[in-house]
C-alpha positions in Angstrom: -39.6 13.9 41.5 -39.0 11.9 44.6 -36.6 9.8 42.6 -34.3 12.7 42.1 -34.6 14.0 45.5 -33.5 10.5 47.3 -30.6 9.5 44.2 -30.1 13.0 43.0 -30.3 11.8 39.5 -33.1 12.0 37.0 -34.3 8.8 36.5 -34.0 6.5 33.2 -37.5 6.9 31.5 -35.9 4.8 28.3 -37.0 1.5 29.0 -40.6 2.0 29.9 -42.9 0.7 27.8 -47.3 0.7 28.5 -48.7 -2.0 29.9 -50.8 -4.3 28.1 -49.9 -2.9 24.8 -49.5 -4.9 21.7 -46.3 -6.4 20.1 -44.6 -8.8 18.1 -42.0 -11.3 18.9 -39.4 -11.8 16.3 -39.0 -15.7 16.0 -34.8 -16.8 14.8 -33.8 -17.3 11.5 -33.1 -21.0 12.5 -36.9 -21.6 13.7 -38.1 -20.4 10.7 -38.8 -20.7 7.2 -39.6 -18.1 4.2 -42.8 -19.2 4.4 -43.7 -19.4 7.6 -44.6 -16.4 9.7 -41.2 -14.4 11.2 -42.9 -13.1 14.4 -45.3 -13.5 17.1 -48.5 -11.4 17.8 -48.3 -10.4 21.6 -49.1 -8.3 24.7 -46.1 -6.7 26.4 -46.5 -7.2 30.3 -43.7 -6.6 32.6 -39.8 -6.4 32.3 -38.4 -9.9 33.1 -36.9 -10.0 36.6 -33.3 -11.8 36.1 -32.6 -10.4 32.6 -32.8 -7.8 30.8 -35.8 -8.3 28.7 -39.5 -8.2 28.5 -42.4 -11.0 29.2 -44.9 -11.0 26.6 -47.9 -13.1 26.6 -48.5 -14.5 23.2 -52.2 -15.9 23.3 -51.8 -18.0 19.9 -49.6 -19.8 21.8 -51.4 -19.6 25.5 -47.9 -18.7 27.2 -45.2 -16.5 28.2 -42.3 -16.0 26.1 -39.3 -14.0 27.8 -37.9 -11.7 24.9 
């Protein structure tokens, strides 16, 4: 790949995930209650630029939720 050829090193493949795929969003133990729901229904969308997480778009809500 041209990766390898500028680095020489294979790049890291581990963290890529398909865009516009669906997920949930695990919400904390504090926000919660038994019977309430424990996660979010979302759509994965990028990797969040200043931390190491994603941005999923959680349309129940109508927002962005960096997890």
């Amino acid at each position: 790949t041209p990766y390898k050829v500028f680095y020489n090193k294979k790049p890291n493949v581990s963290t890529l995930c398909v865009f516009s795929s669906y997920c949930h969003v695990c919400i904390p133990k504090e926000k919660h209650t038994k019977l309430k729901e424990h996660s979010f229904d979302g759509v994965f969308c990028r990797f969040a630029h200043r931390y190491k997480a994603f941005e999923v778009w959680i349309p129940s809500c109508h927002k962005f939720i960096t997890s």
